[in-house]
C-alpha positions, 0 to 999 in steps of 0.5 A: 868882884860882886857885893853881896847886895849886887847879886840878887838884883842882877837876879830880879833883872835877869827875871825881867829880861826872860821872855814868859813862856806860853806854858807857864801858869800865872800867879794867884790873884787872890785866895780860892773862893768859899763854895758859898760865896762862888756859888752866891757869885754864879747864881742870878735868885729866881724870881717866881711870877706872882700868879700862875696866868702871868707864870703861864703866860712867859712859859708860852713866851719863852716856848715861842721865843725858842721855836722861833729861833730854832725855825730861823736857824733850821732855815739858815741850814745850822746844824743843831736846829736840823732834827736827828732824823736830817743830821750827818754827813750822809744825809747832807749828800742825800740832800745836795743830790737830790736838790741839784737834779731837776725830777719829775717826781716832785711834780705829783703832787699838782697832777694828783689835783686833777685826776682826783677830779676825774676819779670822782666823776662817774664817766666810764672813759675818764675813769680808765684814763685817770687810773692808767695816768694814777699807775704811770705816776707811780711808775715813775715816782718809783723809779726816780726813786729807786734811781736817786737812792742807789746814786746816794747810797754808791756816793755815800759809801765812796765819800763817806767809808766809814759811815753808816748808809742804813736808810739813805735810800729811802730819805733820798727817794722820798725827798724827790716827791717834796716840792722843791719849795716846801723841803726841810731842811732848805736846799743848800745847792741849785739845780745843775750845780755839781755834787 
């Protein structure tokens, strides 16, 4: 038969033995703060500069510290450095397909040096030539244009049901005349590489 002394220790030891569930909430360390002295405990005092040139001077400090690293950011690709306009799943795809490809619209840009040359001279054949090459460039920027946006956009609805696809085709094609060098944000895929 137990004492009564024997029982509560058998108690205490069999509280000990209990695993503790992962549910289970601690004890209180102490008593709850006053609003003031947590307040006093979070808040580091704000020391205003002494004149308004050194107060300027760590703004534009501050303000070039910060574009700095939102620039290295947006070029590792993280995505709250990419702006809004650059953001989401579907405009990720519209990227991805049109780094993968090799376009020729991309190009524009270095052939436009040389036919603005030939505009600004007044010989009448090279005038005609310049404008027919003007008039296939287009031709061809369009179309690659038209082609890649409809490819995004049949992509975009298959992978991405629910989203919306309101101007994929026109980020897509105006994302084929960029340099594949000066694109923002950087291309994440090589060229030939699946998608």
């Amino acid at each position: 038969m137990l004492d009564a002394d024997q029982a509560p220790e058998q108690a205490d030891d069999a509280d000990y033995a209990q695993p503790t569930r992962s549910g289970l909430t601690p004890k209180k360390a102490g008593p709850t703060p006053k609003r003031s002295e947590a307040e006093a405990n979070r808040r580091t005092p704000y020391r205003a500069p002494a004149d308004r040139k050194s107060a300027a001077r760590e703004g534009k400090q501050r303000d070039r510290s910060e574009r700095t690293r939102r620039a290295e950011a947006l070029q590792r690709g993280e995505e709250w450095a990419i702006p809004a306009k650059d953001r989401g799943p579907v405009r990720g795809l519209a990227r991805d397909v049109v780094d993968s490809r090799h376009g020729l619209s991309e190009y524009y840009l270095i052939a436009a040096l040389p036919i603005l040359v030939l505009l600004f001279l007044h010989v009448g054949g090279l005038q005609v030539i310049a404008d027919g090459i003007v008039i296939l460039i287009l031709i061809v920027v369009i179309g690659e244009g038209y082609y890649v946006g409809r490819k995004v956009e049949r992509l975009a609805k298959e992978r991405f049901p629910g989203k919306s696809t309101r101007g994929v085709k026109l980020y897509s094609a105006m994302r084929t005349t960029q340099m594949r060098r000066l694109r923002m944000p950087k291309p994440r895929v090589n060229r030939g590489d699946p998608v």
